[in-house]
N, C-alpha and C positions, 0 to 999 in steps of 0.2 A: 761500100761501107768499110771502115778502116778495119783494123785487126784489134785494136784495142774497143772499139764501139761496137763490134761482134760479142767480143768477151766479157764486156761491161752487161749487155743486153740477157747473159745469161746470167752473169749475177743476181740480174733485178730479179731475173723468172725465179730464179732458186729461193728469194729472198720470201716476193710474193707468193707461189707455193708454202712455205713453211707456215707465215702467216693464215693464210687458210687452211692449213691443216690444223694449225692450234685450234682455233677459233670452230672447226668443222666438229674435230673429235673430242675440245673439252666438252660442246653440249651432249655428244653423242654418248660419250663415256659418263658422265652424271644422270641421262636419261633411263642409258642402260642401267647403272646401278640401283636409280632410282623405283623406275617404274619395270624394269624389262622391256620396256617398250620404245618404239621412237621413230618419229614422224620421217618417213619415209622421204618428203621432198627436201629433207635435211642434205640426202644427199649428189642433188641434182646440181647447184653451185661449183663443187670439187668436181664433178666429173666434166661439165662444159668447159669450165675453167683449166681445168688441165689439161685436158685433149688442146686447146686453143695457146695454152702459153707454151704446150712441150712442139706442137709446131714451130712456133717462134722459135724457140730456143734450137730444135734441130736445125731449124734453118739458116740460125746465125753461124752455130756450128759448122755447116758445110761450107758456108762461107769465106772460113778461116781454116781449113783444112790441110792438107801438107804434113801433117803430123800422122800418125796413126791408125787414122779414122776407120781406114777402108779394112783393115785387119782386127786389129785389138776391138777398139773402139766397135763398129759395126758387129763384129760379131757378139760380142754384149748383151747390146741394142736387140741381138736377132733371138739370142736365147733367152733375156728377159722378157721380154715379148710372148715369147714361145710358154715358155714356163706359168707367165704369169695367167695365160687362156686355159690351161690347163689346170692352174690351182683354183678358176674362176669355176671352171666346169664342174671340177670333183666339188666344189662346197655348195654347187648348185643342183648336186646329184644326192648329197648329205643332205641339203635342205628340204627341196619340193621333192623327190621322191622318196629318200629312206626316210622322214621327218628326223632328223636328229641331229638337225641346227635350225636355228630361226632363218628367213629372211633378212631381216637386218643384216646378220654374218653375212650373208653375200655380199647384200647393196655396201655394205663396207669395205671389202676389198675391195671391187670394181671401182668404188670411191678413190679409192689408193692408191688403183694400177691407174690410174686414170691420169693422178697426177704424180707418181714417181713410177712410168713405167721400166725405167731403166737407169741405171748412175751415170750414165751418159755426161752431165753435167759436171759432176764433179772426177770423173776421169779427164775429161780435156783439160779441171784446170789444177790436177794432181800432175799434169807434165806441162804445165807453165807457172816456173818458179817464182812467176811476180805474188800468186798468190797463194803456190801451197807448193811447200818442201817436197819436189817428188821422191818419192819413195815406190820400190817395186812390189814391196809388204802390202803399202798402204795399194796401191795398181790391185794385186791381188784380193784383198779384202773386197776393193768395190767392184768386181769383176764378179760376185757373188750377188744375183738379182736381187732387186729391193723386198720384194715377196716372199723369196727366201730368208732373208735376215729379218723379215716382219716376224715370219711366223717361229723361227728360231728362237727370236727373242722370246716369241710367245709361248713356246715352248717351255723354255728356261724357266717361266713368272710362274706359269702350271707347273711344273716339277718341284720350284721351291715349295708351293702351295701343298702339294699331295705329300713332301716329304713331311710338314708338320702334319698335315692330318693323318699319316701314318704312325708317325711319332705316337701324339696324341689318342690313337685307338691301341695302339700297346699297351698305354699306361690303362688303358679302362677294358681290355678285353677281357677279365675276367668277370664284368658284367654279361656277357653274351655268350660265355660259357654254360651259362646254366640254360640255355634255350640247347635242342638237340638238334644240330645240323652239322653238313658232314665240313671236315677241316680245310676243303676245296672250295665252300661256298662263303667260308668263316673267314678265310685268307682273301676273297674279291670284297668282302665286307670291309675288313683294315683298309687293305689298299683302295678303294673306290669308294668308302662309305664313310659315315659317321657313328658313332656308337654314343645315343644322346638317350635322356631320360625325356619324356614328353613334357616336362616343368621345363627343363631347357628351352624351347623353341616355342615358348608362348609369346614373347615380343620379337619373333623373330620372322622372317617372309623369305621363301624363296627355298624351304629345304623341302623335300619328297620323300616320305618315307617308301625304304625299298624293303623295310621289313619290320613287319607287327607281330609279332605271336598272334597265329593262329584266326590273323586278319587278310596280309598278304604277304608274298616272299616271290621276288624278284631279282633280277640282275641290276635293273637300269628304272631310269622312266622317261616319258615321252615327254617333250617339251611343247606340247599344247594342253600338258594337264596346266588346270588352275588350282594354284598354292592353298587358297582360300577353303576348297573343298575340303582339303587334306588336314589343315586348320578346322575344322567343325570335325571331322575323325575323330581328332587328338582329344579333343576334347571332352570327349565321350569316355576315353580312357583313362584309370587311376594315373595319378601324376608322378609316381616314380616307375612307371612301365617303363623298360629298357628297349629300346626299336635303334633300331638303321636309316639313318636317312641319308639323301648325297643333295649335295647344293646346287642347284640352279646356277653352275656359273656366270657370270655377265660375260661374256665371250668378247661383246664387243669393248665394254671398256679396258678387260685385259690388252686387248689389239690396239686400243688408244695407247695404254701406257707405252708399248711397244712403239708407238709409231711416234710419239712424245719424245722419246729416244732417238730416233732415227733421224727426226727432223732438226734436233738439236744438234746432232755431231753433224749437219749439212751446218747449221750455223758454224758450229766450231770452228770444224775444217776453213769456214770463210776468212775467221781472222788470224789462222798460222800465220 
């Protein structure tokens, strides 16, 4: 096979990959916000599929090799790889044992590493200038596993998030002053909570309260309670009662957005 028909053949992977990822994690990410929930065999397509094109694609790879592979390039390959079984383990150790991440969250990444387990792809053609400016910046960037820049990102979208809702419980903390708790449990409220009046969160799904007067008082909550129940609580109580709740985040459509990102700068990068 030529050296151009090698490199041509990983385009397509990279192309067809992205494609699937849109189409994989818009419904995922709509399911999740919608429902919390989401059909499991959603993510059986991305993972056959990728295991089968990142074949291909390695193979075409090796094919045309002469360049770097066996150093740069492989070792990459070896600590992506590596990292990403490990970030697969620990969220499988979060999930079914400690409960405090859903299932979904797994079957999502392993979704992901499945079919970007490595930048493999686009390192071979960040040092062939027919279709991307090499750069040793840009080398370095993607030298940084794809798993790691998922959850970075993911990282970042959560931090913006909690800086407003920190924001946001300053301005109202003198509501939750008048309850008696100590300035250690009042300060994980800010940072980790919501400070809402129970009228608030009438049209609202997905929040937990972690603290009622005199009902319950909490750090956290568990993510197999149902919102519903909590909702018939509320109800029961006057509607300017001042409580704590923390949100239900959708984990996984945050990780869409994230990966929404990711697979677009794999577009970009294609038409430098």
């Amino acid at each position: 096979m030529s050296f151009i028909g090698d490199l041509d053949i990983v385009v397509i992977g990279i192309i067809l990959k992205c494609i699937v990822a849109y189409v994989t994690y818009s419904y995922a990410a709509f399911s999740d916000w919608i429902k919390r929930e989401i059909n499991p065999l959603i993510w059986i397509p991305p993972i056959v599929f990728g295991v089968v094109i990142n074949l291909i694609s390695i193979k075409s790879i090796e094919n045309y090799t002469n360049i770097v592979y066996v150093s740069f390039t492989e070792l990459h390959l070896y600590l992506s790889i590596t990292l990403s079984i490990m970030m697969i383990l620990l969220l499988s150790v979060l999930s079914f044992v400690l409960g405090l991440l859903g299932g979904a969250d797994v079957l999502c990444t392993i979704a992901f590493v499945s079919m970007y387990p490595s930048n493999i792809e686009l390192i071979v053609l960040a040092q062939n200038t027919k279709y991307l400016i090499n750069s040793n910046i840009l080398l370095l960037v993607l030298f940084l596993p794809p798993i790691i820049i998922i959850f970075i990102l993911y990282s970042l979208i959560v931090f913006i998030y909690m800086v407003y809702n920190t924001v946001y419980n300053i301005i109202h903390v003198k509501e939750l002053k008048k309850y008696k708790m100590t300035l250690r449990k009042m300060l994980h409220y800010i940072l980790f909570g919501k400070i809402v009046k129970v009228e608030d969160l009438q049209a609202k799904r997905f929040y937990y309260p972690i603290y009622i007067p005199n009902v319950i008082e909490r750090l956290t909550f568990n993510v197999e309670e149902d919102d519903a129940y909590w909702s018939n609580v509320l109800k029961k109580l006057p509607p300017d009662t001042t409580i704590v709740v923390t949100w239900g985040i959708p984990m996984v459509t945050l990780i869409s957005i994230a990966i929404f990102l990711y697979v677009t700068s794999h577009l970009a990068l294609l038409i430098i």
